[in-house]
C-alpha positions as CSV (number, residue, x, y, z in Angstrom):
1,X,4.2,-16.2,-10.9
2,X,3.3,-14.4,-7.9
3,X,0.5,-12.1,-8.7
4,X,-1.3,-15.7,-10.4
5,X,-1.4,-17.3,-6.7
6,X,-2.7,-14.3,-5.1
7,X,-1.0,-11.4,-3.0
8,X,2.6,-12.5,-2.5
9,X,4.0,-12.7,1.0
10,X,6.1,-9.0,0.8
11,X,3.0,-7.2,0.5
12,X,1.1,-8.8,3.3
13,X,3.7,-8.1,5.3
14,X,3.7,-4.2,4.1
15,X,-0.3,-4.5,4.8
16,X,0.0,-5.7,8.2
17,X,2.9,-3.4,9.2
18,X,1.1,-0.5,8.0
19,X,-1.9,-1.9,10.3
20,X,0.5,-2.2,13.3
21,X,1.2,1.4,12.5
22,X,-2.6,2.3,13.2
23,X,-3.1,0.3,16.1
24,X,0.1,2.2,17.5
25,X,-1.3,5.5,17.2
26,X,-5.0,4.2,18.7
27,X,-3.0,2.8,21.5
28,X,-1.0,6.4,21.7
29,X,-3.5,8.1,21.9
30,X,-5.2,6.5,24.4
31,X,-2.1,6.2,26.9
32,X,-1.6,10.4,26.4
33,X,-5.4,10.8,27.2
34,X,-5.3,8.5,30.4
35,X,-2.5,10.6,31.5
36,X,-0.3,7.2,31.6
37,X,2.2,8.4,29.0
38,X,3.6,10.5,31.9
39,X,4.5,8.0,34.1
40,X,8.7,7.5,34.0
41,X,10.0,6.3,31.0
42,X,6.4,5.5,29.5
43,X,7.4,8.6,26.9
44,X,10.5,6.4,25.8
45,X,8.7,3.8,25.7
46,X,6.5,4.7,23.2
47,X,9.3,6.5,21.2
48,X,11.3,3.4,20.9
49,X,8.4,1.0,19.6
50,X,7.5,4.2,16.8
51,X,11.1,4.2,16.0
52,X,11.2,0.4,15.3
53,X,7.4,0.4,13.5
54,X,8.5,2.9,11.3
55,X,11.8,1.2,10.4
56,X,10.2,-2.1,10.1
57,X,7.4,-0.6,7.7
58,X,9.8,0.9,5.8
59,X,11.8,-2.0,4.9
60,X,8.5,-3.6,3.9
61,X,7.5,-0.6,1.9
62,X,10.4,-0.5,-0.1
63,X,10.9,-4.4,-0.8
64,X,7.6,-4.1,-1.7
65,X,8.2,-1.8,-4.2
66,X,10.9,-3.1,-5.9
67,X,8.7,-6.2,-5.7
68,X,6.3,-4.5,-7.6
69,X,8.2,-2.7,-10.2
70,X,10.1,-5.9,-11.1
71,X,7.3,-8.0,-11.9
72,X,5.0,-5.8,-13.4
73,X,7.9,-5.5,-16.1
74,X,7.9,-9.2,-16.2
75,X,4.2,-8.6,-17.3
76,X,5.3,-6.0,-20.0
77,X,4.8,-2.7,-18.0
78,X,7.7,-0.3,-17.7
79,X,6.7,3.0,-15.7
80,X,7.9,5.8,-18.0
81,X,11.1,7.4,-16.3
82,X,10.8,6.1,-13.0
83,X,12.3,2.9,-11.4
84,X,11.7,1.6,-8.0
85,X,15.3,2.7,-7.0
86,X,14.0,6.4,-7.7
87,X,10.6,6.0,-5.6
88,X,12.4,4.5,-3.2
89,X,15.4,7.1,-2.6
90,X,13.1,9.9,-3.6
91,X,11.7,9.7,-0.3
92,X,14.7,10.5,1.3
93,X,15.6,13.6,-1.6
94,X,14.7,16.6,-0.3
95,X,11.8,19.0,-2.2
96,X,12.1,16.3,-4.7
97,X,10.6,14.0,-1.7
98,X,7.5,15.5,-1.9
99,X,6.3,14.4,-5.4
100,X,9.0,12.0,-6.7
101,X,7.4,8.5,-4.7
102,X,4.1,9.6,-5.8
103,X,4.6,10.3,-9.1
104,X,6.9,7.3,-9.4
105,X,3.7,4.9,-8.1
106,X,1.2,6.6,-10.3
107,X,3.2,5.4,-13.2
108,X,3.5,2.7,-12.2
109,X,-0.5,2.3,-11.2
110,X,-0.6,3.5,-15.3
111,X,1.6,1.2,-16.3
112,X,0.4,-2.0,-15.5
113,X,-3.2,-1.0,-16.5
114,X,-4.9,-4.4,-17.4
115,X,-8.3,-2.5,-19.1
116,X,-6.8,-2.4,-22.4
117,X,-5.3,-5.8,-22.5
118,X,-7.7,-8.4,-24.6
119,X,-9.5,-11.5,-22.6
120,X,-7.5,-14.4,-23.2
121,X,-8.3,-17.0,-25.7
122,X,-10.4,-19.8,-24.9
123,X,-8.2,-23.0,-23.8
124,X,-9.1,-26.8,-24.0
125,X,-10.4,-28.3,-21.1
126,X,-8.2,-31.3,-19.2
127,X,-9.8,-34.6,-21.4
128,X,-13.1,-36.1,-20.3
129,X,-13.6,-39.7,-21.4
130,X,-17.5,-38.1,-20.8
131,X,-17.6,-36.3,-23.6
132,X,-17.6,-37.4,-27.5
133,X,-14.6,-36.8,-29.8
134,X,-17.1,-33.8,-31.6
135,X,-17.9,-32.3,-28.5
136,X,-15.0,-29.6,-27.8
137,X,-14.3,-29.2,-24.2
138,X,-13.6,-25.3,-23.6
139,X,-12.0,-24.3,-20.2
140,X,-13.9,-21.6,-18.3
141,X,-12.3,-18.8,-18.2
142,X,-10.7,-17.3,-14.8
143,X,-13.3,-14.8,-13.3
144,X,-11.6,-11.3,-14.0
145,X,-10.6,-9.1,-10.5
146,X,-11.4,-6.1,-9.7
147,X,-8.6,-3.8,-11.2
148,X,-9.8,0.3,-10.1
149,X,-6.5,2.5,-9.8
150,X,-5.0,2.8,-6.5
151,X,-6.3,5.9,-4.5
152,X,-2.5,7.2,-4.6
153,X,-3.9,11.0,-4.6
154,X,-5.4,11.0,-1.5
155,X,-2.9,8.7,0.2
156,X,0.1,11.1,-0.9
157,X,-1.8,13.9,0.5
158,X,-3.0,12.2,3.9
159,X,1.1,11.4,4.1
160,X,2.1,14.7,3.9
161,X,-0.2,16.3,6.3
162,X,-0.3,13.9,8.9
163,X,3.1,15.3,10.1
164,X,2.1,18.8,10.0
165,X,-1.6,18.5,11.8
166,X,0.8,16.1,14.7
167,X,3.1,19.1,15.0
168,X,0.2,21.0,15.7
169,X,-1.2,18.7,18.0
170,X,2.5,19.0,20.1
171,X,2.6,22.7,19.8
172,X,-1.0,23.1,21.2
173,X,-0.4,21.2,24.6
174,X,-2.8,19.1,25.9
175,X,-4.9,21.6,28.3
176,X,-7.7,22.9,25.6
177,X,-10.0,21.6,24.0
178,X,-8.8,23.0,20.9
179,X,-5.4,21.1,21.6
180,X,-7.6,17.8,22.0
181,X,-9.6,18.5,18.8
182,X,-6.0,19.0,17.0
183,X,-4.7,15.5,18.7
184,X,-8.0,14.2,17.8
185,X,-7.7,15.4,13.7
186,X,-3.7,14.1,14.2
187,X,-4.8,10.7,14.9
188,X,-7.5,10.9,11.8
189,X,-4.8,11.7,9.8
190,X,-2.3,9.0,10.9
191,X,-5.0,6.1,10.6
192,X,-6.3,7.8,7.4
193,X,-2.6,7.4,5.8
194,X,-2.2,3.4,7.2
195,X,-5.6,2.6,5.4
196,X,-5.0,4.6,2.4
197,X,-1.5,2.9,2.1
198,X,-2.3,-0.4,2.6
199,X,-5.0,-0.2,0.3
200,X,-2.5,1.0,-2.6
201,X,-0.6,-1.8,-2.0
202,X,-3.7,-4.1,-2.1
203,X,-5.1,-2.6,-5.5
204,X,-1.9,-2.4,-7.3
205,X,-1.2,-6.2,-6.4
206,X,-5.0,-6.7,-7.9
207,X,-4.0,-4.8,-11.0
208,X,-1.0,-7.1,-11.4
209,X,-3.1,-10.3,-11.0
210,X,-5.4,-9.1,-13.6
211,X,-2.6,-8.3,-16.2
212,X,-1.0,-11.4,-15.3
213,X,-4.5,-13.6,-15.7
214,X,-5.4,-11.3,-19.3
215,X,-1.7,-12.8,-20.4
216,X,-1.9,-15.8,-19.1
């Protein structure tokens, strides 16, 4: 199975798109402070390449997902009352957009919950002419991986501001230092939500390898 041969390829694809994501806003920033984001078409520019790192991240996000959901039911976890299909249209239901993905992941984060799953049983090692026939080889055990919940609290909450604090950032200007502090906290915010979303992706996959390795 996937989550036995480490992070499948769907999710370090969603990891790396969500670190494009952060370099874009760096990169952003840095063009609107050097005043180059007003040269002709440079605005479009950058409009375009959000457009298409946001599509492409979604896409990710989303396989990912489904990815998730279906093979941490393949490992005995059903999220109570939510399916990927509903985290993954919630996001585009309106009011119900602003709690339905996160509640959706957090069951699923409950879900597959390795802690209360028992350690395997030993197994027989591979034969070893070495050893007598009263001697039993035992297999050592697969070291266990870290399995803390994903941080999906403060990731939800770092998604839904970082819109806000950028429409601030646009509404102040850019010819006070207050509008630079706000453009300043906008960019926080953005690279805040990347690293807070790929690291949900990276600790859910962990919690999956360790259920899969406890029922292995």
């Amino acid at each position: 199975m996937a989550t036995e041969r480490g992070i499948p390829g769907v999710a370090t694809a969603t990891i790396c798109a969500f670190g494009c994501n952060a370099l874009y806003y760096v990169a952003a920033f840095a063009l609107t402070l050097s005043g180059l984001i007003a040269l002709p078409g440079a605005a479009d520019d950058c409009a375009y390449v959000e457009t298409g790192l946001k599509l492409v991240t979604a896409i990710c996000f989303f396989v990912w997902v489904s990815s998730a959901f279906r093979r941490a039911a393949a490992l005995g976890a059903r999220p109570r009352r939510f399916t990927a299909a509903s985290v993954n249209v919630g996001f585009f239901v309106p009011i119900l957009g602003f709690v339905r993905p996160y509640q959706g992941l957090r069951a699923l984060d409950v879900a597959i919950d390795p802690a209360p799953l028992p350690e395997p049983p030993p197994r027989p090692a591979a034969h070893d002419e070495t050893r007598g026939y009263r001697e039993a080889a035992i297999a050592a055990r697969p070291p266990s991986i870290d399995s803390r919940p994903a941080p999906l609290l403060a990731w939800w909450l770092s998604w839904l501001a970082a819109p806000f604090v950028g429409l601030l950032a646009i509404a102040a200007g850019d010819s006070t230092a207050a509008a630079l502090a706000i453009s300043v906290a906008s960019l926080s915010t953005w690279l805040l939500c990347c690293a807070l979303a790929a690291l949900v992706v990276v600790r859910i996959e962990l919690r999956l390898r360790e259920r899969a390795r406890k029922l292995a």
